[in-house]
C-alpha positions in Angstrom: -50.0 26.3 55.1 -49.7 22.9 53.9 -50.7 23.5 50.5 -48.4 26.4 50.0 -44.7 24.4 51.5 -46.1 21.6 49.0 -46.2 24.5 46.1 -42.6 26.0 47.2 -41.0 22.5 47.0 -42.4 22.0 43.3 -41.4 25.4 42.6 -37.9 24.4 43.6 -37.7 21.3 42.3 -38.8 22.5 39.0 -36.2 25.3 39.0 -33.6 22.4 39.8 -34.9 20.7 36.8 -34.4 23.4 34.7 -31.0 24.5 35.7 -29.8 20.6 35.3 -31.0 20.6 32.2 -29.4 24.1 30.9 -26.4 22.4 32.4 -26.6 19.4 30.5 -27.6 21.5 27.3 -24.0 23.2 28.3 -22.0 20.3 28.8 -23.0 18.4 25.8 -21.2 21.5 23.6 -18.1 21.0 25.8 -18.1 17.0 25.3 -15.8 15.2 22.8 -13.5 18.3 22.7 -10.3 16.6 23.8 -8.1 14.8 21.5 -7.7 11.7 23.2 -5.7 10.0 20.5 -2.8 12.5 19.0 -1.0 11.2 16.0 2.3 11.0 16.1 3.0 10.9 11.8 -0.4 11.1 10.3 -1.8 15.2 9.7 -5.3 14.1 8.1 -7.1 13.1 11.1 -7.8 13.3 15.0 -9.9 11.4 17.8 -11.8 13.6 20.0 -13.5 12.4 22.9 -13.4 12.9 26.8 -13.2 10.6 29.7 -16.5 10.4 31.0 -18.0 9.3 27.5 -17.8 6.3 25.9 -18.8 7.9 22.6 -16.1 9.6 20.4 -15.7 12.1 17.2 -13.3 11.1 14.1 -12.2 14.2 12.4 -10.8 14.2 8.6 -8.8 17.4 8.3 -8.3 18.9 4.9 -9.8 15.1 3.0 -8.8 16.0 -0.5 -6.3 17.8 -2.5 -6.1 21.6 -2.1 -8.6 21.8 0.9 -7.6 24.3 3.5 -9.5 24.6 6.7 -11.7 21.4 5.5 -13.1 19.0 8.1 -15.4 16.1 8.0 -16.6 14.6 10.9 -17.9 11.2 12.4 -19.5 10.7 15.7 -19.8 7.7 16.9 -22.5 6.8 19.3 -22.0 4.4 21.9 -24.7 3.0 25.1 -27.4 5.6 24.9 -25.0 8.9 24.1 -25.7 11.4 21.8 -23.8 14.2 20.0 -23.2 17.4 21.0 -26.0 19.8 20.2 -25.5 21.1 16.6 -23.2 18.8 15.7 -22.5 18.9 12.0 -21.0 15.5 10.9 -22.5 12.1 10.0 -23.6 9.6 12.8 -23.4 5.9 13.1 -25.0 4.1 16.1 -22.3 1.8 17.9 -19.0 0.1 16.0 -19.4 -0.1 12.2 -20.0 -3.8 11.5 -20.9 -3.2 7.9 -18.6 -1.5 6.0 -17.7 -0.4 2.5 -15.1 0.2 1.1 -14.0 2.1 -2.0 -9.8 2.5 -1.5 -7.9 -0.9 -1.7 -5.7 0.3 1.5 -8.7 0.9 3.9 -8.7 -3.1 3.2 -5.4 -3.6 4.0 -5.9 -1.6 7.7 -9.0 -3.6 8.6 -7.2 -6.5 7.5 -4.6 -4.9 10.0 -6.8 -5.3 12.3 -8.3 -8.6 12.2 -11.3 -7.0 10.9 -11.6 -8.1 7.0 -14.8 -9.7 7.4 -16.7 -6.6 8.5 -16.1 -5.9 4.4 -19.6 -6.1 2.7 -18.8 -3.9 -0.1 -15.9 -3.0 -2.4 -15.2 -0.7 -5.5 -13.2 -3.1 -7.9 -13.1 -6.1 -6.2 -10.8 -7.9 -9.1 -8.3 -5.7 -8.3 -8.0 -6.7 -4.8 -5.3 -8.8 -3.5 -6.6 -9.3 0.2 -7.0 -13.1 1.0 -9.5 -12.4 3.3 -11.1 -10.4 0.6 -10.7 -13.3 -2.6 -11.8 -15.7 0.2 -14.8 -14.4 0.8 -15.4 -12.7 -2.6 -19.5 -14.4 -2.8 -20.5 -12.6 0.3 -18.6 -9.8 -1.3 -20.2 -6.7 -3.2 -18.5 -4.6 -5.9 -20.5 -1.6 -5.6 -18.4 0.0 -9.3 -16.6 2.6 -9.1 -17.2 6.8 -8.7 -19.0 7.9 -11.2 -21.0 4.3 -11.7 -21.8 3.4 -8.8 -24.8 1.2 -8.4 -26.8 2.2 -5.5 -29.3 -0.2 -5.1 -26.5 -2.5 -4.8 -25.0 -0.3 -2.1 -29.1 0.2 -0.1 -29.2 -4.0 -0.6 -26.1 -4.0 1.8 -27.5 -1.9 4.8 -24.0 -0.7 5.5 -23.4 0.9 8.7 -20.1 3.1 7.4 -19.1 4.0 3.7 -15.4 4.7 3.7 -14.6 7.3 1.0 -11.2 9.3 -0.4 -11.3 12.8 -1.9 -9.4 13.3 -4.8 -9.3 17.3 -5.8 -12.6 18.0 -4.1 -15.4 16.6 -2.1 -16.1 12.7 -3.2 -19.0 12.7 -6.3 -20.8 10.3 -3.6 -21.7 12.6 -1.1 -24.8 13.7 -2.5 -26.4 10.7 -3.1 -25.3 9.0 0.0 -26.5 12.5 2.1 -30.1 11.8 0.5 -29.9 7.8 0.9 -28.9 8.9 4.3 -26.2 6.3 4.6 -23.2 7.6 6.9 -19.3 8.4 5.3 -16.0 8.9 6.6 -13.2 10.5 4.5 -10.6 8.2 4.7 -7.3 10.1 4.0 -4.1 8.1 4.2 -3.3 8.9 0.1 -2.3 12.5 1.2 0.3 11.6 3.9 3.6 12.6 2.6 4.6 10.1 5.7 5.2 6.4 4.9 4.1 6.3 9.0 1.5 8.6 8.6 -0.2 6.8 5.8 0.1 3.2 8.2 -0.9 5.2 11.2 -5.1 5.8 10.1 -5.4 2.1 10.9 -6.3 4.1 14.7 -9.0 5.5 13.1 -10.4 2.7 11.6 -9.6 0.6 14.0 -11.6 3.4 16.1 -14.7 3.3 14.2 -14.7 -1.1 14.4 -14.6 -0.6 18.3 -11.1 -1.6 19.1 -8.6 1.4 19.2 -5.8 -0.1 21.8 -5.3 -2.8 19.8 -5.1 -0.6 16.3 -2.2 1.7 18.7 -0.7 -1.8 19.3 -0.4 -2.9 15.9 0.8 0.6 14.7 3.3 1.2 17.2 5.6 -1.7 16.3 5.8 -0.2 12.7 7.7 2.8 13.1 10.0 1.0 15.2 10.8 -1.4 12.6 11.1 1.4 10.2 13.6 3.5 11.8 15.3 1.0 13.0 16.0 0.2 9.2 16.0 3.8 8.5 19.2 4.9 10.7 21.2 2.0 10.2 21.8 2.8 6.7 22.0 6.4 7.8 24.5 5.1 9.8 26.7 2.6 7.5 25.8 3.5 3.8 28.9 5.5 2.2 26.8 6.5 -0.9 23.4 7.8 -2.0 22.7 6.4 -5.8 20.7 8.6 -7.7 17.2 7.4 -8.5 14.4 8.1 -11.4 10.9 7.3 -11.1 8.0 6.6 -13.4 7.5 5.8 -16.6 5.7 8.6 -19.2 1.7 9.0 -19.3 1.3 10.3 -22.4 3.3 13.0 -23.6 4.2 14.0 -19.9 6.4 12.4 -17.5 4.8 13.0 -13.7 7.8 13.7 -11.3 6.7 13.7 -7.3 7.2 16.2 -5.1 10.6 15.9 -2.8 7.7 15.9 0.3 6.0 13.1 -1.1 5.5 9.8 0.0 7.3 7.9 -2.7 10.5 10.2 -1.9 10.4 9.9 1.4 11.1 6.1 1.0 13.7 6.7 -1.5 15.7 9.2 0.9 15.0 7.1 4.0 16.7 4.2 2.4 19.5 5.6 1.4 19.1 6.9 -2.4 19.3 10.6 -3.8 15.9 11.7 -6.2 17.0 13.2 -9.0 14.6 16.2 -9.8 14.8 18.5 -7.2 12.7 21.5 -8.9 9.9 20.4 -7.4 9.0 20.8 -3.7 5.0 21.3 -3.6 2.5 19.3 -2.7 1.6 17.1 -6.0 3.5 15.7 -9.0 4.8 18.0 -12.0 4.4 17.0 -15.3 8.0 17.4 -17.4 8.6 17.0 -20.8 10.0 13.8 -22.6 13.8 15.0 -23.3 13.5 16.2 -19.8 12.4 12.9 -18.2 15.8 11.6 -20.6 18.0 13.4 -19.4 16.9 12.7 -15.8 16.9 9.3 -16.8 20.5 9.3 -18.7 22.1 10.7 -15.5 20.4 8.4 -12.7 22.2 4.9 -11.5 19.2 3.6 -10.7 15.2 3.6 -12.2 12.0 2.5 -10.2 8.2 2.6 -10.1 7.8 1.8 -13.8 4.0 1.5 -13.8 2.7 -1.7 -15.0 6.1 -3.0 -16.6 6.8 -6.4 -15.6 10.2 -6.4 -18.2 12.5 -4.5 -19.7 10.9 -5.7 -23.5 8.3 -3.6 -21.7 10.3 -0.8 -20.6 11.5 -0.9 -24.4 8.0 -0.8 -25.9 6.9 2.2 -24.0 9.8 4.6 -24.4 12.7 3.0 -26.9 14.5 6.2 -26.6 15.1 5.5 -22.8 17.3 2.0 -23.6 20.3 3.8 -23.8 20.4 5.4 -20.4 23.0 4.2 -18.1 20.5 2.6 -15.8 18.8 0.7 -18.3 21.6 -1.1 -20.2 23.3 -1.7 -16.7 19.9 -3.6 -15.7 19.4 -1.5 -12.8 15.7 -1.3 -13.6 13.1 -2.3 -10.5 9.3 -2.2 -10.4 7.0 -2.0 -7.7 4.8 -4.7 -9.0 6.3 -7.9 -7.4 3.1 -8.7 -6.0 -0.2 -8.1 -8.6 -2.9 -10.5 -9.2 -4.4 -11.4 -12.6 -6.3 -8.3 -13.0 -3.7 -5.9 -12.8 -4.3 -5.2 -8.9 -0.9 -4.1 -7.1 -0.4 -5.3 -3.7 2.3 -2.2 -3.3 -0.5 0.1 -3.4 -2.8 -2.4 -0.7 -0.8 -3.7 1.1 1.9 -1.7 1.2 0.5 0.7 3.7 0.5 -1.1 6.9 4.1 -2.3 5.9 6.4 0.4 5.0 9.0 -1.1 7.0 8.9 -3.6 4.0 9.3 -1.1 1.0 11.8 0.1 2.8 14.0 -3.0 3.4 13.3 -3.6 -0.1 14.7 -0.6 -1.5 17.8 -0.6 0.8 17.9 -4.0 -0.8 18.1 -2.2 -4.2 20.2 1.2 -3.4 22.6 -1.0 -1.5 23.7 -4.5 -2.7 25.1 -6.9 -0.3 22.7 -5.2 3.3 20.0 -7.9 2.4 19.8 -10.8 0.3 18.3 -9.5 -2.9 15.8 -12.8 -3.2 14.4 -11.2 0.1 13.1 -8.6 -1.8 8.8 -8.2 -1.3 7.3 -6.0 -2.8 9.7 -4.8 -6.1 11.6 -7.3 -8.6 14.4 -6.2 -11.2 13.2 -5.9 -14.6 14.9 -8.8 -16.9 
């Protein structure tokens, strides 16, 4: 009689341990389903997690150019959690300590962030204006760039993380770093049409180094700077001036979309774009005597690619010195801040402060609102 109560309560005790662990086999592809960061600006990413987990998922949504329904995921494991079953992303084991980097504005964030030094690898580190970067540039690795990159550089730097961007498809890296089996994140700020949606991945880096509350600290005082800016010149300025961009690459002049970053600045401060014809989702290439008479009609001309002068401006396109905007001087470039290899800060930089383009070109559409020695970022070409 004893033997067979001792064989019921193994029975039952095994059963237990079988339903718990069809339970847990359950639960763990219910986990991480809850988005426990929402952004507010950015459309590229989300944070999925759930509050009995430490351990979370990064999601990059539509990573590149043209994707639709595209998502790469991350998940990072923290104390002794695992992913859910069948989970099809990459995995890194704890915060990302190591990192490398191949976009000049995933610098910037985990400069953001207090976080420069986790930097153990970069693709074109001359171009890099980062102090914390030029600083440390010994302990530094520049990896090249896609297409030549040196891998066993890249093994030698046991990197936890590999930050990459897609530019009209998957990154040329994933294949060799799926088969070097060295975890990626797509890092996808370049597509936000947003000036706050670009500054507002520093959460998901800031995610990945261990320390989101503090990256949703330093974000949240950015838009409030910015619209701040933003509506009062909604709120005082009496006129929009028209603005060109660009300066010709090639035989083609690339004009923005009216969604695009670079125009949402220019309407946000105050200023009209002058091509409206196009309102998808990447620059159009027009001709040259359309680009002049875009020019000829604008009161104002910025972004002029590397042009640090109006000799320069002159050099490139000689037709274009007899535009109203150029003989008046009303010329400004982006490229206040570059360092000796040609790297622009505007384009580093720039993304954790577009409160600071901003105020810059209210500075420009709008004489007399700021002091125009104030000015960061853009100078007027002499």
């Amino acid at each position: 009689m004893r033997n067979i109560i001792k064989l019921i309560a193994l029975q039952a005790v095994m059963i237990m341990g079988m339903a718990s662990c069809v339970n847990t086999d359950k639960n763990r592809n219910t986990l991480f389903t809850a988005e426990i960061y929402k952004p507010s600006y950015a459309a590229g990413f989300r944070i999925l997690g759930d509050s009995s987990h430490q351990s979370v998922i990064i999601e990059s949504v539509n990573p590149w150019q043209g994707a639709d329904g595209i998502v790469r995921r991350l998940f990072i494991e923290r104390g002794d959690e695992k992913a859910p079953e069948g989970f099809d992303g990459k995995i890194i084991n704890g915060d990302a300590r190591r990192i490398v980097t191949m976009s000049s504005t995933q610098i910037a964030m985990l400069d953001a962030i207090g976080d420069g030094k986790r930097i153990y690898g970069i693709s074109g580190l001359d171009y890099i204006c980062s102090p914390t970067v030029r600083n440390r540039r010994d302990s530094i690795a520049d990896i090249g760039f896609e297409g030549a990159v040196d891998y066993e550089e890249l093994i030698g730097l046991s990197p936890d993380l590999v930050m990459l961007y897609g530019v009209n498809g998957p990154n040329p890296m994933e294949g060799k770093l799926d088969e070097l089996d060295i975890p990626y994140i797509y890092i996808g700020d370049y597509l936000e049409e947003s000036p706050l949606g670009k500054a507002e991945w520093v959460v998901a880096i800031s995610e990945i180094a261990g320390h989101r509350k503090y990256g949703e600290k330093v974000f949240d005082e950015i838009p409030v700077r910015y619209n701040t800016l933003k509506d009062s010149i909604a709120a005082t300025a009496l006129d929009a001036p028209s603005v060109m961009v660009n300066i010709p690459y090639g035989d083609s002049w690339f004009m923005p979309s009216t969604r695009s970053y670079a125009i949402r600045l220019i309407e946000d401060a105050g200023g009209d774009y002058i091509y409206k014809d196009n309102t998808g989702n990447s620059s159009r290439p027009v001709d040259i005597e359309k680009a002049y008479m875009l020019t000829s009609e604008a009161d104002m001309w910025i972004n002029t690619g590397a042009a640090r002068s109006l000799d320069e401006i002159r050099s490139a396109c000689p037709k274009f010195t007899d535009t109203r905007c150029f003989r008046n001087g009303y010329v400004y470039n982006n490229n206040r801040r570059s360092n000796p290899a040609g790297g622009n800060d505007y384009y580093e930089s720039g993304v954790m402060h577009p409160d600071l383009i901003l105020r810059d070109l209210i500075t420009i559409f709008h004489p007399g609102t700021f002091p125009v020695d104030s000015l960061v970022y853009y100078h007027r070409l002499k």
